[in-house]
DRENPA-3360 file (N, C-alpha, C; in nm, 2 decimals, always signed):
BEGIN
1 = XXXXXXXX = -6.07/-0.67/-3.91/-5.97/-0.56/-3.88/-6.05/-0.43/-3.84 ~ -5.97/-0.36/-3.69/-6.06/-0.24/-3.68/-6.03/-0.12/-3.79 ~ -6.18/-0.05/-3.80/-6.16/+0.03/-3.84/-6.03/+0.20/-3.85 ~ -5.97/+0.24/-3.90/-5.85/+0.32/-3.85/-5.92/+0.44/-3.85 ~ -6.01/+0.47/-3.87/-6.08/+0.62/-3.86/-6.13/+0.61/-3.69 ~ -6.13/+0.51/-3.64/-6.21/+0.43/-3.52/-6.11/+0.48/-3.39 ~ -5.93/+0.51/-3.47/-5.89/+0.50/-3.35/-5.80/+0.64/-3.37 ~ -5.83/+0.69/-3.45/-5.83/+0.84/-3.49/-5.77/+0.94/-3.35;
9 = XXXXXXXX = -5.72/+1.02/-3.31/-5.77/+1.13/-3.24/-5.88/+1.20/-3.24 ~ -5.92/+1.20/-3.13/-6.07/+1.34/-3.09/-6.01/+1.42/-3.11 ~ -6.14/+1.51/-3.19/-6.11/+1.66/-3.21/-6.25/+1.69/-3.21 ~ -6.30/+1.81/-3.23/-6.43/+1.90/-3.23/-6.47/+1.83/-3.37 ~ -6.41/+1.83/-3.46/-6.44/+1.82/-3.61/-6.48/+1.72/-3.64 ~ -6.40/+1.55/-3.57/-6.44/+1.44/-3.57/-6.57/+1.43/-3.52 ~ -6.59/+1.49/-3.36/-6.75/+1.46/-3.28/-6.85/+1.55/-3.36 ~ -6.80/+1.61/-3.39/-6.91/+1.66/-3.52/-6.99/+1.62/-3.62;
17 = XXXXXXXX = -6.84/+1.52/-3.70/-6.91/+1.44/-3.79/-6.96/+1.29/-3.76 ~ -6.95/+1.28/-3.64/-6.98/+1.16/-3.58/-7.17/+1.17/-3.52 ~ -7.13/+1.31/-3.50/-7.34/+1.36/-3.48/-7.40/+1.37/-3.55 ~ -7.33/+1.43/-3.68/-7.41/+1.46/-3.81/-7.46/+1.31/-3.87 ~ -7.35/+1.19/-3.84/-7.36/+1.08/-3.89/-7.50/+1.00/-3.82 ~ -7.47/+1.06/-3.69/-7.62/+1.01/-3.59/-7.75/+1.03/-3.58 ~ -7.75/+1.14/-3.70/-7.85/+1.23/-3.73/-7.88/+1.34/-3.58 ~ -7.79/+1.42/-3.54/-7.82/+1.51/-3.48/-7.81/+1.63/-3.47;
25 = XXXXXXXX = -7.82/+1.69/-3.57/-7.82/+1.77/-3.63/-7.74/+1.93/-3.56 ~ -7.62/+1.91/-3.53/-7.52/+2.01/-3.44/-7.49/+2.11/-3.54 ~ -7.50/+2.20/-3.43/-7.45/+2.35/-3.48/-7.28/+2.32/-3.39 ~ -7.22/+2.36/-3.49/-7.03/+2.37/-3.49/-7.01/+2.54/-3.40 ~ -7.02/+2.53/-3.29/-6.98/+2.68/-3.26/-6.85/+2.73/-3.26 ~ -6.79/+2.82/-3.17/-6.65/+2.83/-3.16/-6.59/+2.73/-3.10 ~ -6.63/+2.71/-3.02/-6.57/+2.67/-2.84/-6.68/+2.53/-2.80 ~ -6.78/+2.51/-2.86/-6.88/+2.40/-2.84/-6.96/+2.36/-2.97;
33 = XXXXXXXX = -7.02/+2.23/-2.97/-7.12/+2.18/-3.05/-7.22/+2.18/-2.99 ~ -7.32/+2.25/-3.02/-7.49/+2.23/-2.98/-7.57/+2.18/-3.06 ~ -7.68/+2.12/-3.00/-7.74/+2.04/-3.07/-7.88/+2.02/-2.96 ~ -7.99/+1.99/-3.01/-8.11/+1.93/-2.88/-8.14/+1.80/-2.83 ~ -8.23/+1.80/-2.72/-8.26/+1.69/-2.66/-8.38/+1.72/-2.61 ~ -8.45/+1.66/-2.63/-8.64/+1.65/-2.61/-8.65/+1.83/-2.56 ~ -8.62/+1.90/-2.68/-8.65/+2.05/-2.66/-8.62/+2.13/-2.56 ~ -8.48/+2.07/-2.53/-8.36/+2.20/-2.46/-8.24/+2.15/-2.53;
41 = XXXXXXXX = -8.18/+2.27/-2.48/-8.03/+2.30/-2.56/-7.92/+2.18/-2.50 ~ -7.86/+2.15/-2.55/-7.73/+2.05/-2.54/-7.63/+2.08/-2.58 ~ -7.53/+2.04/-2.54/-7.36/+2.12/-2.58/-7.30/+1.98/-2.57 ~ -7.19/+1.98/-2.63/-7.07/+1.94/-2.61/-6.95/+1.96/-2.66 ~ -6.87/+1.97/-2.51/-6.72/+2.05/-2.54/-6.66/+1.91/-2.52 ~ -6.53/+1.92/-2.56/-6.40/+1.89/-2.56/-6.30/+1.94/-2.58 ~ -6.21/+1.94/-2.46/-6.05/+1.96/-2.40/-6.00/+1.89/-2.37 ~ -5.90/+1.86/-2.35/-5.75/+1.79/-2.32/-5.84/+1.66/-2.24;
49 = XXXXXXXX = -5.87/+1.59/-2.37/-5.92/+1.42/-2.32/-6.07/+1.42/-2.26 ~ -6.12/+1.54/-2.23/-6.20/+1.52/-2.12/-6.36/+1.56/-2.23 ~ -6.45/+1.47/-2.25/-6.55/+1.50/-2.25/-6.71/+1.58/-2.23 ~ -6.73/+1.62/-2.23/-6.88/+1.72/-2.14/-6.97/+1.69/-2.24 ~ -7.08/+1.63/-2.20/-7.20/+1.68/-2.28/-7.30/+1.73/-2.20 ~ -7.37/+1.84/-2.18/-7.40/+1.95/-2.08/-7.56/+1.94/-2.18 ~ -7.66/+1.96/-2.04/-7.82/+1.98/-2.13/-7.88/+2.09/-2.05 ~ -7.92/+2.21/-2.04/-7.94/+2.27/-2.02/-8.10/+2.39/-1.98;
57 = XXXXXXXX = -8.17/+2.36/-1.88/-8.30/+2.41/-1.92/-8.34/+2.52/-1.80 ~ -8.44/+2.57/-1.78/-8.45/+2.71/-1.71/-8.52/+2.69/-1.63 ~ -8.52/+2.74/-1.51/-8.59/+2.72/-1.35/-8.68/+2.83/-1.35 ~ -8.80/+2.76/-1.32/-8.93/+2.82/-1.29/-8.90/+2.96/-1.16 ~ -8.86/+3.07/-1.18/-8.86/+3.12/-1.06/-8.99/+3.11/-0.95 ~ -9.10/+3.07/-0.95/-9.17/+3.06/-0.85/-9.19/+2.87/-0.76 ~ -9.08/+2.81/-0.84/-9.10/+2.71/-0.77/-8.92/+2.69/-0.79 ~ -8.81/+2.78/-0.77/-8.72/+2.76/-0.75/-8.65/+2.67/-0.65;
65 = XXXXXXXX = -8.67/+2.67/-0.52/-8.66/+2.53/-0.40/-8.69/+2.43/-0.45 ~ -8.81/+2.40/-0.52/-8.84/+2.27/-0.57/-8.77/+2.23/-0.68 ~ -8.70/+2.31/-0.74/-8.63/+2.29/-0.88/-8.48/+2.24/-0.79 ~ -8.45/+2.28/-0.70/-8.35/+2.26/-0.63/-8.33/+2.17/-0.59 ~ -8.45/+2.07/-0.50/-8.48/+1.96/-0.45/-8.49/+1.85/-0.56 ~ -8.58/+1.89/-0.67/-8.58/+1.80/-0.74/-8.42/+1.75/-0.82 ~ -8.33/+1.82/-0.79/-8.21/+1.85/-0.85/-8.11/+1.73/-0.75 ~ -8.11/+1.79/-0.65/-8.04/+1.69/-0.57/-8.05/+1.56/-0.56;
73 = XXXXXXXX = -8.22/+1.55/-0.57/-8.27/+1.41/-0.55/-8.25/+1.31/-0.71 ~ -8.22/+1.39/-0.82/-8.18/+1.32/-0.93/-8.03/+1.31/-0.91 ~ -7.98/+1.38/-0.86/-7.85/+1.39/-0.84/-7.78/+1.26/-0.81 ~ -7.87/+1.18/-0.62/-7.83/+1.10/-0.58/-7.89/+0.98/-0.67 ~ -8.01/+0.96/-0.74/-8.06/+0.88/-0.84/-7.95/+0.89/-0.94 ~ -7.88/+0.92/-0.94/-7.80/+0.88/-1.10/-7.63/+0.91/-1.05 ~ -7.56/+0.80/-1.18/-7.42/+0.74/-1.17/-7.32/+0.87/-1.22 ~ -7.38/+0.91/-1.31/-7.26/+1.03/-1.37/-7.32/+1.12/-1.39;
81 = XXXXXXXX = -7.46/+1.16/-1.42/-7.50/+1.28/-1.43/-7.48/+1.39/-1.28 ~ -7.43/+1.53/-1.30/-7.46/+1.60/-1.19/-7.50/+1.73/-1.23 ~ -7.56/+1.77/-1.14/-7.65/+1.91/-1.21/-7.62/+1.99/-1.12 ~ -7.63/+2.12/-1.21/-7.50/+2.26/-1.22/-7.60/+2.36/-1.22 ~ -7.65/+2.45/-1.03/-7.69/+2.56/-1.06/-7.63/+2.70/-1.15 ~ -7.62/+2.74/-1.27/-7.57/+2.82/-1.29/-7.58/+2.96/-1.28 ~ -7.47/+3.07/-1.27/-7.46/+3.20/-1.22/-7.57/+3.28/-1.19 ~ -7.63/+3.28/-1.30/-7.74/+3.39/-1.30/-7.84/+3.31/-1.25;
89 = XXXXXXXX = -7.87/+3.18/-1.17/-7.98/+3.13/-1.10/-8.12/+3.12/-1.19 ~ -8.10/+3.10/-1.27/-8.23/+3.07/-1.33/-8.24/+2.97/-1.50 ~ -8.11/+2.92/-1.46/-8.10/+2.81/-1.54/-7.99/+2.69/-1.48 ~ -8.08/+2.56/-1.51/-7.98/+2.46/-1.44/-7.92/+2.37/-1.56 ~ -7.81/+2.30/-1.53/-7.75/+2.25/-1.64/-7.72/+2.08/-1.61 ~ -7.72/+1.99/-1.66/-7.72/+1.88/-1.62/-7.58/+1.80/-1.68 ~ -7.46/+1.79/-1.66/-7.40/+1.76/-1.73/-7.36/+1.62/-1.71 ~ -7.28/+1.53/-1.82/-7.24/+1.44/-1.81/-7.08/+1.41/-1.87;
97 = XXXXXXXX = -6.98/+1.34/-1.80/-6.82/+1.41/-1.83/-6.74/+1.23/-1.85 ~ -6.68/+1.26/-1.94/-6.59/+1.13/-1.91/-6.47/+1.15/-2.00 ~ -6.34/+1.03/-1.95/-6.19/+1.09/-2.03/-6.25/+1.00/-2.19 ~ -6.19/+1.06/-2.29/-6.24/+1.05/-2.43/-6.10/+1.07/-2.49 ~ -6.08/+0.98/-2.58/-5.94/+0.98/-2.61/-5.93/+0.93/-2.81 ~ -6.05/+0.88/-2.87/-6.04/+0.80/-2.99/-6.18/+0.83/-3.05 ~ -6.20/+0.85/-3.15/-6.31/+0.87/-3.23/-6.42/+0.72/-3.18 ~ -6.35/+0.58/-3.15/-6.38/+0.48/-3.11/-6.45/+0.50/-2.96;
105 = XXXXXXXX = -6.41/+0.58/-2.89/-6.39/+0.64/-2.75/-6.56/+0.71/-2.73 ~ -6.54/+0.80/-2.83/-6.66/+0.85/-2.84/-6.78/+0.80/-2.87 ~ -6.78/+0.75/-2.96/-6.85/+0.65/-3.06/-6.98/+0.53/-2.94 ~ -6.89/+0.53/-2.87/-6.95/+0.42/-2.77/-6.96/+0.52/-2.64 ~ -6.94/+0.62/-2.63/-6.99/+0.68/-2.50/-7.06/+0.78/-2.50 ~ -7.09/+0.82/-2.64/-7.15/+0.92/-2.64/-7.35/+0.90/-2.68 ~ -7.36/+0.82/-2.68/-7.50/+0.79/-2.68/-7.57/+0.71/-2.53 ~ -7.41/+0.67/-2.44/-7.46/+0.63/-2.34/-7.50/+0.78/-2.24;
113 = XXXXXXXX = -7.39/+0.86/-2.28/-7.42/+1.00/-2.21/-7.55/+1.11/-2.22 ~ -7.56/+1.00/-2.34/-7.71/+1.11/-2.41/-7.83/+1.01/-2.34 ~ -7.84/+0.88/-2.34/-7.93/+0.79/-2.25/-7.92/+0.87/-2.11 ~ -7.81/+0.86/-2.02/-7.83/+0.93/-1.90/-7.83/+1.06/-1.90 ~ -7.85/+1.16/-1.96/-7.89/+1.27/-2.00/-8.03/+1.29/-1.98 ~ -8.13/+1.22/-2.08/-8.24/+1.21/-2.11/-8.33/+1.16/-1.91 ~ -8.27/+1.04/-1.87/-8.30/+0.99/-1.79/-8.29/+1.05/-1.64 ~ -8.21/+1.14/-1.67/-8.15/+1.22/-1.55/-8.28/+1.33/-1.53;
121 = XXXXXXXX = -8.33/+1.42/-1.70/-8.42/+1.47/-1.71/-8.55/+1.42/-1.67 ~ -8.56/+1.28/-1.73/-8.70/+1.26/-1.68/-8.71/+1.27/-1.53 ~ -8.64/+1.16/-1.40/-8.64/+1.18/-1.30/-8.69/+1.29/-1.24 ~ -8.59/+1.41/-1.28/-8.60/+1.54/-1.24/-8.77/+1.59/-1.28 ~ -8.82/+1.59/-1.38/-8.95/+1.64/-1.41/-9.04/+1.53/-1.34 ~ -9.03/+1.40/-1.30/-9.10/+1.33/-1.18/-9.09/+1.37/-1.07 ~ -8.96/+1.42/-1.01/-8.98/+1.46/-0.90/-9.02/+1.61/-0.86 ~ -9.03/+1.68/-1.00/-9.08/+1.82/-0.96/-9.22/+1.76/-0.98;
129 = XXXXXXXX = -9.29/+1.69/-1.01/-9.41/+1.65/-1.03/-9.47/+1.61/-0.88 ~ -9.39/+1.51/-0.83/-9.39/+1.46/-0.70/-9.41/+1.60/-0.60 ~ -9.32/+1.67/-0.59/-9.27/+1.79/-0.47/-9.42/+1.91/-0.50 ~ -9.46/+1.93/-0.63/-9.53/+2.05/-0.65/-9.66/+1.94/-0.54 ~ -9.72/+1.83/-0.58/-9.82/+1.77/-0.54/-9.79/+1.77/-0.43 ~ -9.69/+1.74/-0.33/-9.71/+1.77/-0.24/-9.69/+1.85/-0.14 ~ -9.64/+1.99/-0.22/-9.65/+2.08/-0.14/-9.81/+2.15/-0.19 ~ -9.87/+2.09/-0.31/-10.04/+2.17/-0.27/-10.10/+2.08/-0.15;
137 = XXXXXXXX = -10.08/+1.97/-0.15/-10.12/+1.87/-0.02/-10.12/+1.95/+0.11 ~ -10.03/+1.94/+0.16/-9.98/+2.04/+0.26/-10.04/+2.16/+0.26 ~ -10.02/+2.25/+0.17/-10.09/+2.39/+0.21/-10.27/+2.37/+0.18 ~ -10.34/+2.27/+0.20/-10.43/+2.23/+0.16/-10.48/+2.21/+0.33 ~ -10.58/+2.35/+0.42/-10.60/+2.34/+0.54/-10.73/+2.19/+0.55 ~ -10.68/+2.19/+0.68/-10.75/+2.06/+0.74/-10.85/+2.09/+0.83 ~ -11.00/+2.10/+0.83/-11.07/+2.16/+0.89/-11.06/+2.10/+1.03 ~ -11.10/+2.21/+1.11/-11.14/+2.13/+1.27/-11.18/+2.02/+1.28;
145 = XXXXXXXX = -11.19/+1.95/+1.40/-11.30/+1.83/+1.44/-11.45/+1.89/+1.48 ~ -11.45/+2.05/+1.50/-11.62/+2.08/+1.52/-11.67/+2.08/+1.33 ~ -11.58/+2.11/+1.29/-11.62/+2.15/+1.15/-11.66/+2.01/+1.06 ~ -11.55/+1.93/+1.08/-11.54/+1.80/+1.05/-11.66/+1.69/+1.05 ~ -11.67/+1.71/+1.22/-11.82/+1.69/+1.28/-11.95/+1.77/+1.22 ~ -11.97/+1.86/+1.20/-12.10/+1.92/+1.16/-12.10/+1.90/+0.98 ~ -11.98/+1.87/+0.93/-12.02/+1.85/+0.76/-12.02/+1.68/+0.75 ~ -11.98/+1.62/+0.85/-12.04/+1.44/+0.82/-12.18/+1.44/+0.89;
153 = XXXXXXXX = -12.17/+1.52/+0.98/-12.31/+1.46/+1.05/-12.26/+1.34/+1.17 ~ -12.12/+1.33/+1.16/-12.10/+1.18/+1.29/-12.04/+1.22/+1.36 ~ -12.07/+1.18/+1.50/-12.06/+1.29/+1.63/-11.99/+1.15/+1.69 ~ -11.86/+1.17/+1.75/-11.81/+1.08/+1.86/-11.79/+1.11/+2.00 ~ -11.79/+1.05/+2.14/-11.75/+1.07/+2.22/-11.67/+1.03/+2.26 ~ -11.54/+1.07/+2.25/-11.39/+1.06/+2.32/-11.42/+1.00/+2.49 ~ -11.37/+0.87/+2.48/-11.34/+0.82/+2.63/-11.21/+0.79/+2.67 ~ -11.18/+0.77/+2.73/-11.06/+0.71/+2.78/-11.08/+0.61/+2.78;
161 = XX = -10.96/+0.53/+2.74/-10.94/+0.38/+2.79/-10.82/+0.34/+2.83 ~ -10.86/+0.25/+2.96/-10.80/+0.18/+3.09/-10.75/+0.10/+3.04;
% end
């Protein structure tokens, strides 16, 4: 027989004790529960059915485009996560949303939200990994062919061929 706490109503107070149960140690705010993930801030709200668990971390202003890029390209790499430049531009938010209706509800979706949370992250720090490499690539000049030529020592002569 299922459990009846299982099919309960969501509320803040249940997903609370449902974190605490998970060992995740949530701060109960007004309006949100926060809590971490591999050393950024995490939230989760609930309203009228609808779930959010939001991860949140701060853009490098000198490689801001790449933070962008790398943003989009996690974007299309992943099924529910979508990531949220927010107002003040210098922090991006990653959220993940689904309808949530039963302490049961949660229970089972809320650790898959936290898997694609994490994974959404890592992506994104591979591809700023990827983008920084190669934009030092690129701005990395390419010497002449006289230059080229006089630091090997190997001298070709260009012919045509017929």
């Amino acid at each position: 027989m299922e459990d009846k706490s299982k099919r309960c109503t969501l509320n803040m107070r249940s997903i609370f004790k449902c974190m605490m149960e998970d060992g995740y140690y949530p701060v109960f705010e007004k309006t949100h529960i926060q809590f971490g993930i591999d050393d950024n801030i995490a939230v989760v709200d609930y309203e009228e059915g609808i779930l959010s668990i939001r991860l949140f971390f701060s853009i490098d202003e000198d490689a801001f485009d790449l933070f962008l890029e790398a943003s989009n390209s996690t974007m299309l790499n992943t099924n529910l996560v979508k990531p949220v430049l927010l107002d003040d531009m210098q922090n991006l938010m990653f959220s993940c949303e689904t309808l949530c209706f039963t302490v049961r509800d949660f229970t089972r979706f809320f650790p898959v939200g936290i898997r694609l949370l994490k994974e959404a992250l890592m992506q994104h720090k591979n591809e700023m990994k990827n983008l920084i490499l190669a934009e030092e690539l690129m701005s990395r000049t390419i010497p002449a062919t006289d230059e080229l030529t006089s630091m090997t020592g190997i001298y070709k002569e260009h012919k045509i061929l017929s």
